[in-house]
C-alpha positions as CSV (number, residue, x, y, z in Angstrom):
1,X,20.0,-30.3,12.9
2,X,20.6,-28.9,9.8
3,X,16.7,-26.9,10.7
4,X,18.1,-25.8,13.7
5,X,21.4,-24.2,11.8
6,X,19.1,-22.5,9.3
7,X,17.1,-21.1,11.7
8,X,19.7,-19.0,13.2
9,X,21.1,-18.1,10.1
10,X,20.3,-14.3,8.7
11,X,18.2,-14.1,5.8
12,X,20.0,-12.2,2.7
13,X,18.6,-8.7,2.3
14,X,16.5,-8.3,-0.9
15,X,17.8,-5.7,-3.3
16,X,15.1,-3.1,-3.8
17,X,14.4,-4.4,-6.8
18,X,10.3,-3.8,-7.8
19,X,9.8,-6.8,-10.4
20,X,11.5,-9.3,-7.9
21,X,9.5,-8.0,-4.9
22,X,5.9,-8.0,-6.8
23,X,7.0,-11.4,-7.8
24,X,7.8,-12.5,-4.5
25,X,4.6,-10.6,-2.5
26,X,1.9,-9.4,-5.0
27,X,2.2,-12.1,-8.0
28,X,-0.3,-14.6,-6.1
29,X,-3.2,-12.6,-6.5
30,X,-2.2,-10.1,-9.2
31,X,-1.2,-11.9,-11.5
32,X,2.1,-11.7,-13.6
33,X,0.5,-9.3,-16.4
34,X,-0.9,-7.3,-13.6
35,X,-4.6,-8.2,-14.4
36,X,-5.2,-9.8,-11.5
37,X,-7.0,-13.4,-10.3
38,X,-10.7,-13.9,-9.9
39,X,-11.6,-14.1,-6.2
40,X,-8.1,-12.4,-5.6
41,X,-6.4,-9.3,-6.4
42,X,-7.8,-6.5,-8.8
43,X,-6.1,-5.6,-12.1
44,X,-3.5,-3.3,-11.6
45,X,-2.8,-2.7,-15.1
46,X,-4.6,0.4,-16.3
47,X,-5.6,1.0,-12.9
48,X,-6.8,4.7,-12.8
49,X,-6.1,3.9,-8.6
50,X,-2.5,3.3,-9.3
51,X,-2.1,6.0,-11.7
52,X,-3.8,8.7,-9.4
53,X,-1.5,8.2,-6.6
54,X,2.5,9.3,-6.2
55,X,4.6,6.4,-5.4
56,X,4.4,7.7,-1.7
57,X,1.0,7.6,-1.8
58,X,1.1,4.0,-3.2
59,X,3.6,3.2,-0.7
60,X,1.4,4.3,2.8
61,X,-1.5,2.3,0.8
62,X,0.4,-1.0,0.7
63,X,1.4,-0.4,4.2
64,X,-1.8,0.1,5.3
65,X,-3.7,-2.3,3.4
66,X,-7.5,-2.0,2.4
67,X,-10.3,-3.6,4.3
68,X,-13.3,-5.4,2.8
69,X,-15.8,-2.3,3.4
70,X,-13.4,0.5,1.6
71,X,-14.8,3.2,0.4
72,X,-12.5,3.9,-3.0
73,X,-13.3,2.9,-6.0
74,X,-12.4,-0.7,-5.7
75,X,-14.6,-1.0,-2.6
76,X,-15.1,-4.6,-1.6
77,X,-11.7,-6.5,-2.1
78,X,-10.3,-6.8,0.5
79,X,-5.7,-6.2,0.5
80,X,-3.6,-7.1,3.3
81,X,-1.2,-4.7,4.7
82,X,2.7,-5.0,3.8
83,X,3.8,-2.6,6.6
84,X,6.3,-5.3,7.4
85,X,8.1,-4.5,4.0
86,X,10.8,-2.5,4.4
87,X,9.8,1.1,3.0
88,X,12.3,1.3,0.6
89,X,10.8,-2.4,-1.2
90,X,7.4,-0.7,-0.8
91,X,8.7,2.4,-3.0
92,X,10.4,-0.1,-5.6
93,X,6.9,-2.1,-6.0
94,X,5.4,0.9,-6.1
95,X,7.4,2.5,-8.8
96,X,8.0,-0.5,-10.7
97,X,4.0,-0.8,-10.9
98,X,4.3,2.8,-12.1
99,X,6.3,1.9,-14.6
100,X,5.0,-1.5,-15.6
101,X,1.8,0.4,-16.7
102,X,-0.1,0.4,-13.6
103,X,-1.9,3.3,-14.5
């Protein structure tokens, strides 16, 4: 019963806040510093990718993803998309990456 209530219930809407939303959608694969997992996510800290891109830039990659045959300079790794983020968390990830030193 108490499923059943829940499941009807709206979620809260996340504050756009980039540290909380890397921490809830990026975290697992890279990493809390930002250097990534083996087998998982690339570094992002001192990432020449992240630093060459705007945050709007960054924001249509996360949307879009990257498939395991890319062509940039991280070609290989394979990202899923986030287009299901709202745009506005995908520009605070983006900028708090910015920020954090991703790049």
């Amino acid at each position: 019963a108490v499923a059943l209530a829940l499941a009807g219930a709206a979620l809260p809407a996340v504050a756009a806040d980039g540290e909380t939303l890397y921490t809830l959608n990026c975290l697992a694969c890279h990493g809390a510093d930002l250097r990534g997992l083996d087998g998982a996510g690339v570094p992002l800290a001192g990432s020449r990718f992240v630093a060459a891109r705007s945050v709007d830039e960054l924001v249509a990659f996360l949307k879009a993803g990257r498939l395991p045959d890319a062509t940039d300079s991280v070609a290989g790794r394979a990202m899923p998309a986030f287009a299901w983020l709202p745009e506005p968390e995908l520009a605070a990830i983006a900028a708090w990456l910015k920020a954090r030193g991703g790049g």
